[in-house]
N, C-alpha and C positions, 0 to 999 in steps of 0.2 A: 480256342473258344469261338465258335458262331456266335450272332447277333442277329437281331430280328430290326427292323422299323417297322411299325406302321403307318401304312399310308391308304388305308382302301375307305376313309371316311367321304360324305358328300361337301363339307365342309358350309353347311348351311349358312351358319351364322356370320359365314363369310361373304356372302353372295350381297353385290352381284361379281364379286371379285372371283369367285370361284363356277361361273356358270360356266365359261370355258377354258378355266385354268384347274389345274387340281389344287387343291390346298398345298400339299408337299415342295409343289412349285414355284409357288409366291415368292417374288423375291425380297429378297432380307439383305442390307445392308449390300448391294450387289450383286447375289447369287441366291439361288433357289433356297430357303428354308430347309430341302432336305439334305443338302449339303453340307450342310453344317453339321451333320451327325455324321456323314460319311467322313469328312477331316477329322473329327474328335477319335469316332471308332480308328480309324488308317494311326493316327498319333497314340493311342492307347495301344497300338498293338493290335486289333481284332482285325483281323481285315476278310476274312468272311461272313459276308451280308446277304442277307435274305428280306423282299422288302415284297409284303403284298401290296394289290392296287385292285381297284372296282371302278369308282366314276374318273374317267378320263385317263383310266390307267397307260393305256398307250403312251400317252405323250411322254407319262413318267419313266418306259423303257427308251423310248426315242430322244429323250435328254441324257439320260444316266447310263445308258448304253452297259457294257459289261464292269462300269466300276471303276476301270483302270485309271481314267483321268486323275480320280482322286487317292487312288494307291488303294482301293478293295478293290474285291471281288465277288459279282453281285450274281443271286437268282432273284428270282418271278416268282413267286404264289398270285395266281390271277384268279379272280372270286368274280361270280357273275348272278346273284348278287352280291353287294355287301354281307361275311356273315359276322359281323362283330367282332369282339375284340378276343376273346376265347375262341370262338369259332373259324376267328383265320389267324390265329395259333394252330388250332386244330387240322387245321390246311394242311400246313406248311412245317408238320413234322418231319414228315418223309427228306426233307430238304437241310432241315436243324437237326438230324441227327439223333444216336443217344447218352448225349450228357447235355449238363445244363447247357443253357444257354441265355445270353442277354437280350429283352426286350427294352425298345425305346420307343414310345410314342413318336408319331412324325409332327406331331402340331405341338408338341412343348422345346423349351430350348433350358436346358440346367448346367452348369457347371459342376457337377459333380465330376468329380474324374473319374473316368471308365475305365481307365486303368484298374480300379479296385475291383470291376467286377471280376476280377480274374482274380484277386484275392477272395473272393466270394464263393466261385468257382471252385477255387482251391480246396477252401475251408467248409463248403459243401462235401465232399470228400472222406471229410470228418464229421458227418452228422448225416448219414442215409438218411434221416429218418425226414428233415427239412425239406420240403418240394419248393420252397417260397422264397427269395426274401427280398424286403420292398425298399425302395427309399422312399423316405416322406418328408415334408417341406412343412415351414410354415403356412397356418390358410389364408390365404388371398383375401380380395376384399369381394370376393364371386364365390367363394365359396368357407364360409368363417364357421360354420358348424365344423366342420372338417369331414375326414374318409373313415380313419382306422385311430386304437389307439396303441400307441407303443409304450410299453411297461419296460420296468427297469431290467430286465432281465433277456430285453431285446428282441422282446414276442409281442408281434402284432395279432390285436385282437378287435374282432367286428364291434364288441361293448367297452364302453369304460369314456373317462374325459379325465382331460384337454382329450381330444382328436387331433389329429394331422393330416394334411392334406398327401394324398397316395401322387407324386410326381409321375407317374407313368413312366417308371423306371423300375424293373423288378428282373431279377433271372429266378427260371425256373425249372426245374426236372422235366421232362416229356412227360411222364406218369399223371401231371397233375393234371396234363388233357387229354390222357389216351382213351377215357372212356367218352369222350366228345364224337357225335356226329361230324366227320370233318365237312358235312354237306347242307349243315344246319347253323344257321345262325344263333351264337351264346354267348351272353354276355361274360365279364370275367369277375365281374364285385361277386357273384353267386359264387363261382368257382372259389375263389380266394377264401372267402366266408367258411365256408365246407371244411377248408384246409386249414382255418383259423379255429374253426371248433377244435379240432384234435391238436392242434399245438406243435403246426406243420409249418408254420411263416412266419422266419424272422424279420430285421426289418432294422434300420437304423434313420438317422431324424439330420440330413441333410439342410445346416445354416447359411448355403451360398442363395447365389442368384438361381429364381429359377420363375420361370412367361409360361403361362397357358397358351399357346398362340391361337384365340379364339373366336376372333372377333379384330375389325381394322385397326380399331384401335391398340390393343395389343403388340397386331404386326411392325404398328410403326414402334411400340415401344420396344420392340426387340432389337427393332433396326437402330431406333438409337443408342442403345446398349452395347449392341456389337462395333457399333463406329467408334465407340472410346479404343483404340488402343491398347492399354494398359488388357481388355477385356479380348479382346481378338487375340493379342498375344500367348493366353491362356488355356485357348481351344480348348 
């Protein structure tokens, strides 16, 4: 199973930390923020990685080089400009292949264990019909309306309440972006939405930890999250 990061945002809300750093870069508890996905994926098992970049993306191959330090093994989707989060999907097919595959945001940090998404993977297998499925969190205090809602029966849908917050944690079929522009900028809540009408995204409601990384304050809460011990231990 391939994996995706995303890393090609500007990270505004970051700035001025981010006007010559990349977001992905920042460091967290010692080591870059996106590192941390690279250990979790290499521990889980995935150790093919696919990671785009736009503002300052150099740096991010010039630090992470071909992967190996952390036990992957990494390509480049480079976007000039940024095209979103669907749209450098859309990229970076040719590179993900044709079976699912895991996406992780590069500015959230969750414990969920990625290991499952290979049981997901699997159990996709058994459901052609599924393009989707997401993990969701409880909402934040940034975002309490929530994203999507998940029903009993493990189907997420763009209507309905309680909501939950979408972790930017999902695998998904290539299909679900093949008719994308890979040259145009697209969002993914549209995308998802589309796939959510016909009863194509499952989803399940993830109780661990899990950080927007969006802002400094955030950054530092992550960073002290990860210093506990007990929590690094658990990659």
């Amino acid at each position: 199973m391939k994996a995706m990061i995303l890393a090609a945002g500007r990270g505004q809300r970051m700035r001025p930390l981010t006007d010559h750093t990349p977001k992905p870069l920042l460091p967290v508890n010692g080591q870059p923020l996106i590192t941390w996905h690279l250990l979790r994926l290499a521990h889980a098992g995935i150790t093919e990685v696919v990671i785009n970049h736009a503002w300052l993306g150099e740096q991010i191959e010039q630090t992470l080089g071909d992967g190996s330090q952390w036990g992957v093994q990494i390509l480049y989707s480079a976007e000039s400009p940024a095209l979103e989060t669907a749209g450098g999907i859309a990229r970076a097919l040719p590179l993900l292949g044709d079976k699912p595959f895991l996406v992780i945001n590069g500015d959230i940090w969750c414990d969920w264990a990625l290991a499952k998404a290979i049981q997901v993977f699997e159990g996709l297998a058994m459901q052609p019909e599924t393009l989707a499925h997401l993990v969701l969190v409880d909402n934040p205090e940034h975002n309490l309306t929530g994203d999507f809602y998940l029903s009993e029966d493990q189907q997420v849908h763009a209507q309905g309440s309680p909501k939950l917050t979408f972790a930017g944690i999902g695998v998904y079929r290539p299909a679900l972006f093949e008719s994308l522009d890979p040259n145009q900028p697209s969002a993914l809540a549209p995308v998802l939405r589309q796939a959510m009408a016909k009863r194509l995204v499952s989803g399940e409601h993830h109780r661990g930890h899990w950080i927007d990384v969006g802002t400094p304050e955030r950054l530092n809460a992550l960073s002290d999250l990860l210093g506990r011990r007990s929590i690094c231990n658990e990659l």
